[in-house]
N, C-alpha and C positions, 0 to 999 in steps of 0.2 A: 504494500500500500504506500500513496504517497500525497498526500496533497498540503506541498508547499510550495509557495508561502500561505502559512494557514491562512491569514490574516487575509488571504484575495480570494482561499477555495472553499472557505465556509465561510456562514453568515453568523456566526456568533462562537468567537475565538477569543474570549475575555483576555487570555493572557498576552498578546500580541497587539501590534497594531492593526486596526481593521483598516480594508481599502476595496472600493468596487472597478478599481484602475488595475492593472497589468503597466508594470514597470521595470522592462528589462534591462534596464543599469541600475535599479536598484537589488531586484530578486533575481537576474538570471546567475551570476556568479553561485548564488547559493546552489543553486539546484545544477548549475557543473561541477561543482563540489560534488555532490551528493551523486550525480551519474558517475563520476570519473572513482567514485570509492568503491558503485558498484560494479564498475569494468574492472577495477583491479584486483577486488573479490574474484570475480569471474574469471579471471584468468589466472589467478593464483591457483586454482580449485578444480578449473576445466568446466565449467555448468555455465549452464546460460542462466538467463537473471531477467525474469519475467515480475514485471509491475501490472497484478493483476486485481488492482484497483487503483484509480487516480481521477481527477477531474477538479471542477471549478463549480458554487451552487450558482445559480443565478441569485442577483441583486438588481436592485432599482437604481439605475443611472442616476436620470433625475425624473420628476414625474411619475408615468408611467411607462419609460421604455428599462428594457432590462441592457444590462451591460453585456450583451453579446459580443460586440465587437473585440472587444476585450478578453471578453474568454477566449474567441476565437484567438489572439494574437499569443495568453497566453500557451492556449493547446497547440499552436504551429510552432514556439520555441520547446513545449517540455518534449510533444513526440518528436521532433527534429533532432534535437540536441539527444534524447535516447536513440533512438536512431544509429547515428552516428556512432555508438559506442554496441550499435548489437543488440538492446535491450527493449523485450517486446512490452508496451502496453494497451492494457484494456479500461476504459472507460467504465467508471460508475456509473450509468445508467439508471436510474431510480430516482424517485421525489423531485427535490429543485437540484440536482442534476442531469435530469430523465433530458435527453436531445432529442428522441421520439415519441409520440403521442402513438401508444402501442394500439390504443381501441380503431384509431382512423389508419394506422401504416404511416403516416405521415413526419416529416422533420417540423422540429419547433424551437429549435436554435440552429438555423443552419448556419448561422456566423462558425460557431464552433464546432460545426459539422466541418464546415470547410478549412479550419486552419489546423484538424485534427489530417483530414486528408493531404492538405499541404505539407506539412510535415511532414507526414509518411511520403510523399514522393518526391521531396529534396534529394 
């Protein structure tokens, strides 16, 4: 499991600072941190290194639009940046990270539908 930076992937992280923003000079170093310890796990070991759970909830930008854009920018860094180091992940998919609305088949965050797939094909 991974969802950091807390403070952008849940909506109520009391111990952190909260933000509905994605801010990759602030938070991306941490999370290559956190890729690059588990490529070197993984190669110390020989096992691949599956993140099978990870995402962003949605939040309220301002008004009523949600911050998809955002999630979207962070999900094209976190799956790129793993990526890059070999390391598969999967999407939480459920409650206010659910990207599909299961009852219709339909997308309901496709911002983040698409920088998840971006990612994936850097």
């Amino acid at each position: 499991h991974n969802y950091d930076p807390q403070g952008f992937c849940w909506t109520d992280a009391s111990w952190t600072k909260m933000t509905n923003v994605w801010d990759e000079a602030e938070y991306g170093a941490g999370l290559i941190k956190t890729f690059d310890r588990m490529k070197s796990y993984a190669d110390k070991w020989d096992v691949p290194i599956i993140i099978g759970e990870w995402g962003s909830q949605k939040k309220i930008l301002s008004g009523s639009t949600y911050n998809d854009e955002e999630r979207g920018k962070h999900a094209k860094f976190f799956v790129g940046e793993a990526k890059k180091r070999g390391i598969k992940c999967f999407w939480w998919d459920c409650g206010d990270f659910a990207l599909i609305n299961r009852k219709k088949t339909q997308p309901i965050h496709q911002p983040v539908i698409d920088g998840i797939m971006t990612g994936a094909s850097e």
